[in-house]
C-alpha positions, 0 to 999 in steps of 0.5 A: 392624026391623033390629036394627043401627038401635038399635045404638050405634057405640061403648059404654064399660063398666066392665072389671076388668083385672089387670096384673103389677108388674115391679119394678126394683132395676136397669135393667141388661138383663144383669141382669135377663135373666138373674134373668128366665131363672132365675125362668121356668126356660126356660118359654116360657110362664111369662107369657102376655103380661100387662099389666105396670106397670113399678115404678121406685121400688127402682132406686139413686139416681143410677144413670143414665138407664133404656134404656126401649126396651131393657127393653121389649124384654126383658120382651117377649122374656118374654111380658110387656106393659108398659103403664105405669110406676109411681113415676117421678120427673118427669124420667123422664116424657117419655121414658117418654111418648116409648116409649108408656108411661103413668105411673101415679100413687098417688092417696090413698083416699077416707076420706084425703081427707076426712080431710085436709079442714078440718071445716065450722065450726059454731055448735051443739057438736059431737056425741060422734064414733061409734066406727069400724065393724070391717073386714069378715072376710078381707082386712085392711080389705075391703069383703066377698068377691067370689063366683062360682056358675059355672065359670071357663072357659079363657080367662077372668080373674076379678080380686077386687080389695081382698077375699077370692075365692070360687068354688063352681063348677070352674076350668078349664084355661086359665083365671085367677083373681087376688085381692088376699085369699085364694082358696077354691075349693069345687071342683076348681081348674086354670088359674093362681091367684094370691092376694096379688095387691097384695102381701099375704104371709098370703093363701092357696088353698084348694080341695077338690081342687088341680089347678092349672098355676100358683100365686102368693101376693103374687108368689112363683110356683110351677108344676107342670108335672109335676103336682100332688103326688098326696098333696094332689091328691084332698082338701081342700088349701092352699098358703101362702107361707112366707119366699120358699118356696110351701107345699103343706099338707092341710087337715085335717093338718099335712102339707106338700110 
């Protein structure tokens, strides 16, 4: 019997997709062309149309309505792809509706909303409360790391969301891999990493050997198109963020670039 008869026309799976924050301190399009021109340094592939939310919670207080047609435009201009924005007031909505955006919305974590429930009253005393389990390692309140034991081919995204990311397999060429922690590549890392990802400024890269085209920590950029330092590039190496600066760092010493 044909394969096809047992085929569904549509299945809805659970995706792990990543998009980049854009945050405005200013909706005029002269500025921020040119802050955007100045950070890809004319890299006509710096982005590679990424999904990017929009974060209007920095713009002045009474700066006037926001040319959504015109930024849209421009961030595409830079290969990136905006799909929604984040911290809008409500009279922004519709016209943000209106260009094909969505609107995103903070909702409160679980363990906060139960928090903020009232406790069922009972007849018997309540028993003593249990002590608060410790975070897990890695990243600050985390729920493990997530490991990967196959190379990341050209092409793919890996996103560890909420934890530490480690990889005992090659990243190639091409490929991406994102966390909200820190990255350990017991290997040799290329392609684009990116760690810090929700704005954690202490997560760090490491890899047994650095080869990479594009690094990122809580989104600080640095790429390296003339390739990577060659003192750090055959042994166990870090990279940390330092102020607004990216840092290049041996394992094993104190050395940095």
């Amino acid at each position: 019997m044909s394969k096809s008869l047992f085929q569904k026309p549509i299945e809805i799976k659970i995706s792990t997709v990543v998009a980049v924050s854009a945050i405005l301190s200013t909706a005029d399009r002269l500025a921020l062309d040119a802050a955007l021109a100045e950070m890809t340094g004319g890299t006509t592939d710096f982005f590679e149309d990424d999904l990017t939310v929009i974060d209007v919670a920095a713009l002045p207080a009474g700066s006037g309505p926001v040319d959504w047609a015109g930024i849209i435009a421009l961030l595409k201009k830079y290969r990136l792809n905006p799909v929604a924005v984040r911290n809008a007031p409500p009279s922004m909505a519709a016209e943000i509706a209106a260009h094909g955006l969505s609107l995103e919305t903070a909702t409160k974590p679980r363990e906060e909303a139960e928090a903020a429930a009232p406790a069922p009253v009972k007849a018997a005393a309540p028993a003593p409360a249990a002590a608060p389990a410790a975070p897990a390692e890695g990243f600050p309140g985390n729920a493990g790391v997530m490991i990967i034991d196959t190379p990341v081919r050209a092409g793919q995204r890996i996103y560890a969301r909420g934890c530490d990311l480690i990889i005992t397999a090659v990243v190639n060429n091409g490929a991406e891999i994102i966390a909200d922690g820190s990255i350990h590549v017991y290997n040799t890392l290329n392609g684009r990493a990116l760690a810090g990802a929700s704005g954690n400024a202490e997560a760090r890269i490491f890899a047994m050997t650095m080869s990479p085209e594009l690094v990122s920590i809580a989104g600080v950029y640095r790429t390296f198109e003339d390739g990577f330092p060659a003192e750090y590039a055959r042994s166990p190496a870090q990279i940390r963020l330092v102020g607004d600066r990216i840092d290049i760092l041996s394992v094993n010493s104190a050395n940095r670039a």
